[in-house]
N, C-alpha and C positions, 0 to 999 in steps of 0.2 A: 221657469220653463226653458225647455232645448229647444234647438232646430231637429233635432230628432224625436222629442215629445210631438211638436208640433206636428209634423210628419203622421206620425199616427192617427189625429184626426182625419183622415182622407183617406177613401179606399184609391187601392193601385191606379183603376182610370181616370181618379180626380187627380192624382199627383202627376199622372202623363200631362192632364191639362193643363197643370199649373205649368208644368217645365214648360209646355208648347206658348203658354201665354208668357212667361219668361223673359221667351226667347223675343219677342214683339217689343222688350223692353229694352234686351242687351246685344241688338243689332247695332253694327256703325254708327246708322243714323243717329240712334239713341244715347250710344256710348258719348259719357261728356257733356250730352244734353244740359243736364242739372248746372253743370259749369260753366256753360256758355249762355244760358241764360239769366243765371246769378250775375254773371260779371255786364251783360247787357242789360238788368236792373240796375244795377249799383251806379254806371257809368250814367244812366238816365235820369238818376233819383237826385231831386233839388239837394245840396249840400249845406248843411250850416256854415255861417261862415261869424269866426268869434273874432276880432282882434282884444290882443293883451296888450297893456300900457303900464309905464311908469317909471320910477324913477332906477337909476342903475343898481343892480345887487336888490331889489325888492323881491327877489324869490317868484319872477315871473314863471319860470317854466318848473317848476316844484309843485305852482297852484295847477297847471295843464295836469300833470301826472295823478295829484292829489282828486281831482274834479273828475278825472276819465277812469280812475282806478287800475293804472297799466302806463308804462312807460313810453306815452306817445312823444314829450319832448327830452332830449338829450345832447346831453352839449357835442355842439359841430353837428346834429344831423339834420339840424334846417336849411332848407333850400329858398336861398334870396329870390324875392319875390321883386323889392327896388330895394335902393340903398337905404338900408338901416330899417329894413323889416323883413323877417324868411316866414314860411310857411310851413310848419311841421308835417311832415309826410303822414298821410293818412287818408285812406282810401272812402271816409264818408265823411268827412269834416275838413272846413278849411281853418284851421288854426294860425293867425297872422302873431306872430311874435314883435315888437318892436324894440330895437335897441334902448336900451334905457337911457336917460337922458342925466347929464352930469350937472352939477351947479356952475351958476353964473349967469346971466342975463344974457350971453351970446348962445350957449350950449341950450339953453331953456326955448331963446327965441325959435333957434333951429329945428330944436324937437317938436314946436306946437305947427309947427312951416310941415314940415316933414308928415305928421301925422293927420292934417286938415287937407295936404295935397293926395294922400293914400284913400282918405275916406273919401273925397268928393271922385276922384278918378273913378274908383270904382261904382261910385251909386253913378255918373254917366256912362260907363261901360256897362250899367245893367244889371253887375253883379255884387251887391250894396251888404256891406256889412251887417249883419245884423245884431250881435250883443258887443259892446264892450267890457271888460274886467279890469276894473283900472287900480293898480297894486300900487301900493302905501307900504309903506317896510314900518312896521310899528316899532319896534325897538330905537329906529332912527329918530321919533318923535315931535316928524316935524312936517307940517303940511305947506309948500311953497305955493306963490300965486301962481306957477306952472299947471300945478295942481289942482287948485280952483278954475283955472281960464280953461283948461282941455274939457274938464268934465262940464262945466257951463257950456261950451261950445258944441261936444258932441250931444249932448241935451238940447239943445238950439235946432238942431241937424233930424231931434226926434230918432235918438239913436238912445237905446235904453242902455246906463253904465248902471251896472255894480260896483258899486268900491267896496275893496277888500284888504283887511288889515292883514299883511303878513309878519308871520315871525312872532305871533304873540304871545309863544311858548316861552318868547327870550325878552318882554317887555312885561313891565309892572302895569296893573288891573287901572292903576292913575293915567299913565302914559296913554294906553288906551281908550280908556274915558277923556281925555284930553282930544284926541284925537277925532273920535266922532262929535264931541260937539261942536268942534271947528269947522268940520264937513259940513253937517246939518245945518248952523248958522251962516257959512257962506255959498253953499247951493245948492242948487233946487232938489238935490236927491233927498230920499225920505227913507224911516229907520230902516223898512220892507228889504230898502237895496245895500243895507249895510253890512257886511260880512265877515268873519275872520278867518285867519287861517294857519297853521302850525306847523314847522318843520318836521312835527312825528303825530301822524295822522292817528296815534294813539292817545295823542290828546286832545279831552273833552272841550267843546268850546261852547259859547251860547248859539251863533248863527254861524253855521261852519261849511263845508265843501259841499255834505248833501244838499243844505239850505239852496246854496249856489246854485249844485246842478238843477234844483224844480223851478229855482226863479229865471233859471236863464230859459230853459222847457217851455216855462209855462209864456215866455215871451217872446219864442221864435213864429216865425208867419208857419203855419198848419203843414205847410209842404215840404219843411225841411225838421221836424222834429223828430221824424221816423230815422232819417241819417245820425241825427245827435245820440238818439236812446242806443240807437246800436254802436256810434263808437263807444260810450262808455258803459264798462261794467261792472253796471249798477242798475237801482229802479227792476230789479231781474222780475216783480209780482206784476207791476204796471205792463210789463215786456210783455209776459204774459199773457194777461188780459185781453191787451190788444192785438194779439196773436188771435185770440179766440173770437173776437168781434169782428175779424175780418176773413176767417173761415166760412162762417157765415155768407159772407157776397160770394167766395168759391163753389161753394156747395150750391148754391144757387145756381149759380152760370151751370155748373155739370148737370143739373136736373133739367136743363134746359136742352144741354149737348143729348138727355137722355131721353127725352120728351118726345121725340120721335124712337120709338126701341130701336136698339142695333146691336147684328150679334156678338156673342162675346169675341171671337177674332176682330172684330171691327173695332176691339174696344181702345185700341193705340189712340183712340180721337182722344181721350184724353188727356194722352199726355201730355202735352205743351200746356193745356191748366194746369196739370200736380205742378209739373217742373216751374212756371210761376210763382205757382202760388210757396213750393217750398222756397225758392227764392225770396220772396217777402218773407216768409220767415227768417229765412239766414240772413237779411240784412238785420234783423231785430238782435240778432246776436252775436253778429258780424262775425261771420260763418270761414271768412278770410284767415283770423287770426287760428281758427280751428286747420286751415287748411296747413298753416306754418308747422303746427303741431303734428299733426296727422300726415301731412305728406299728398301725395293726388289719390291715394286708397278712399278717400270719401267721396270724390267721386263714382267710382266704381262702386263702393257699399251704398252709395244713396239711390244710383240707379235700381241696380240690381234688387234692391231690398224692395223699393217702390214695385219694382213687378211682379215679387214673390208675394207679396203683400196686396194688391190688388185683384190677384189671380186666385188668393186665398179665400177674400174678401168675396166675393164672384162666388163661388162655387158654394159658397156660406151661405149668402143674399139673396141667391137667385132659386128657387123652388126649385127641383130639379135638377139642375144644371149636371151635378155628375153624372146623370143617366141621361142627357139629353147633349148630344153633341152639338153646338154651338149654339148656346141655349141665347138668351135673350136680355139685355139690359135694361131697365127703363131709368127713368129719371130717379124716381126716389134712389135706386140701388145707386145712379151714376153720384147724384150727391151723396150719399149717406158713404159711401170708399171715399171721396175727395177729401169730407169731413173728419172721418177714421185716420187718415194717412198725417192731414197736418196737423191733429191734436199729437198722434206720434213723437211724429218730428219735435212740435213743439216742445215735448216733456224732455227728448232727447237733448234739443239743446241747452234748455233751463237746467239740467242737471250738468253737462257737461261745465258750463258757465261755474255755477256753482263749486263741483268740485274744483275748476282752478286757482276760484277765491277765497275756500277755505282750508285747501290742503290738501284734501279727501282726495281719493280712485271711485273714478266713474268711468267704466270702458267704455265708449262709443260706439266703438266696432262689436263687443259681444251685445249691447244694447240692441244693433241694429241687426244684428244676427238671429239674438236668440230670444226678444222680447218684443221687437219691434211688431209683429206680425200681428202677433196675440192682444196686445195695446190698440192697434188701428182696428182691428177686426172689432173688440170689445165694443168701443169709440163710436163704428161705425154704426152695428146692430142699434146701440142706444138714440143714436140719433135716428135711424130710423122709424125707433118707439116714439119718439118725441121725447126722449128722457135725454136728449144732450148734456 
């Protein structure tokens, strides 16, 4: 479909309406909305926070890039947090990096000082670690009591570690079997939290990064797992899903907004929902790294499209409306557009995602031009069948 296919749906006086309803979207006030709301989600939204551990050259930040699927860590771009641990910059996760620690009984002492003063600081400051990754260079083949005392310790503390075998692209299947039974036999972690992982993410492992990403998911506290899914990209069906499960509570709230009618000019009440609610979307897909790509035009095409698209939506939904000058909204129409707009969005972004990870062209901007409209509208008619 075109923006000028679409167009043809609508006699002349419905298409003046749509422009005039529009325009309620791409005034001042509006312009930016989406963005300024996004960014005051994201600032408010709990942040995961992982610290990585181990010994020096164990391919800590290899396993960050390998787990988030995207070049979160790189050498020199962490910003020290305290001495001998930086924080990789990223806008929904705090990723605590720690200097690896060298051999010798003074360097070791210092490392377990250093990283038991980082953990308790922050659980009395309020803002307490929540997974460990504690990296093992598997080709080195050697498990020190360093090694055993940190992981017992943050175990103690009730801080969930995965250990993670790295490098075992480059160590023999012995080495490795050597190596977890050492683990298991001296402490308390069990096979569940066992892991590997490989310098070329094109090799197969038994319990490998994805393993990682759902074990660490599935053991963050409920309020910061929505930060985690969206830094990294992956999990894109689960993204989804929960996109859709929580359409649901918006479309609600708008049948509420619609529950008393109001006319279609009044219908700007909505917007500060859409603009939320696309905002929880865009964090599920971290709409940020879209924005690097794209530049500030997606603000403007999300605006702008949200209103040609609800205005469409309206005149579709509402009995009458293009022969009735400012016809009437009720609740089912006000949910059944909210619904419409963020299954949209949602397909937009899952595919944009998509094509970055497997090479593919997916336009965005003709997406949101020339299909969007027609998608939400479809989305929205069906949910008001009750065929969601």
């Amino acid at each position: 479909m075109t923006e000028n296919s679409s167009d043809t749906e609508f006699s002349d006086e419905e298409r003046e309406q749509i422009g005039d309803f529009e325009n309620l979207y791409s005034k001042d006030e509006f312009a930016g909305k989406f963005w300024a709301e996004f960014k005051e989600f994201v600032t408010g939204l709990p942040k995961a926070s992982i610290l990585v551990l181990g010994g020096s050259g164990a391919g800590k930040s290899t396993l960050v890039n390998l787990v988030f699927n995207s070049e979160i860590a790189q050498s020199g771009n962490g910003r020290p947090v305290t001495k001998g641990i930086d924080e990789y910059e990223n806008d929904l996760v705090h990723i605590y990096d720690s200097e690896g620690y060298e051999f010798g009984q003074e360097n070791q002492e210092h490392y377990e000082g250093l990283i038991m003063d980082f953990v308790n600081g922050h659980e009395r400051a309020g803002d307490p670690v929540d997974v460990c990754w504690y990296c093992i260079s598997a080709p080195g083949a050697r498990v020190v009591d360093t090694d055993i005392s940190m992981i017992s310790r943050l175990n103690a503390l009730g801080k969930p570690v995965a250990v993670v075998l790295t490098q075992v692209d480059q160590a023999t299947e012995e080495q490795c079997a050597g190596l977890k039974s050492e683990i298991l036999s001296r402490t308390s972690v069990r096979s569940d939290s066992l892991f590997e992982a490989t310098t070329d993410s094109e090799v197969p492992v038994v319990r490998g990064v994805a393993d990682l990403y759902d074990w660490t998911r599935d053991r963050l506290p409920e309020s910061r797992r929505a930060s985690f899914m969206g830094a990294a990209r992956r999990d894109m069906d689960r993204k989804s899903a929960d996109v859709d499960a929580f359409l649901l509570k918006y479309a609600a709230t708008a049948f509420g907004i619609g529950a008393t009618p109001i006319p279609v000019p009044s219908a700007a009440a909505l917007v500060p929902l859409q603009m939320k609610m696309l905002s929880e979307i865009a964090v599920r897909w971290n709409v940020l790294s879209m924005e690097q790509t794209m530049g500030s035009l997606l603000t403007q095409m999300v605006t702008t499209t949200v209103g040609r698209t609800v205005a469409a939506s309206l005149l579709k939904l509402i009995p009458g409306a293009g022969q009735l000058v400012g016809g009437i909204i009720n609740g089912s129409v006000a949910g059944a557009i909210t619904y419409g707009v963020g299954k949209a969005f949602n397909y937009g972004c899952y595919q944009l995602q998509k094509s970055q990870l497997d090479g593919t062209k997916f336009d965005f901007d003709a997406f949101l031009k020339n299909e969007f409209v027609q998608m939400a509208l479809k989305m929205a008619t069906s949910f008001k069948s009750g065929k969601k």
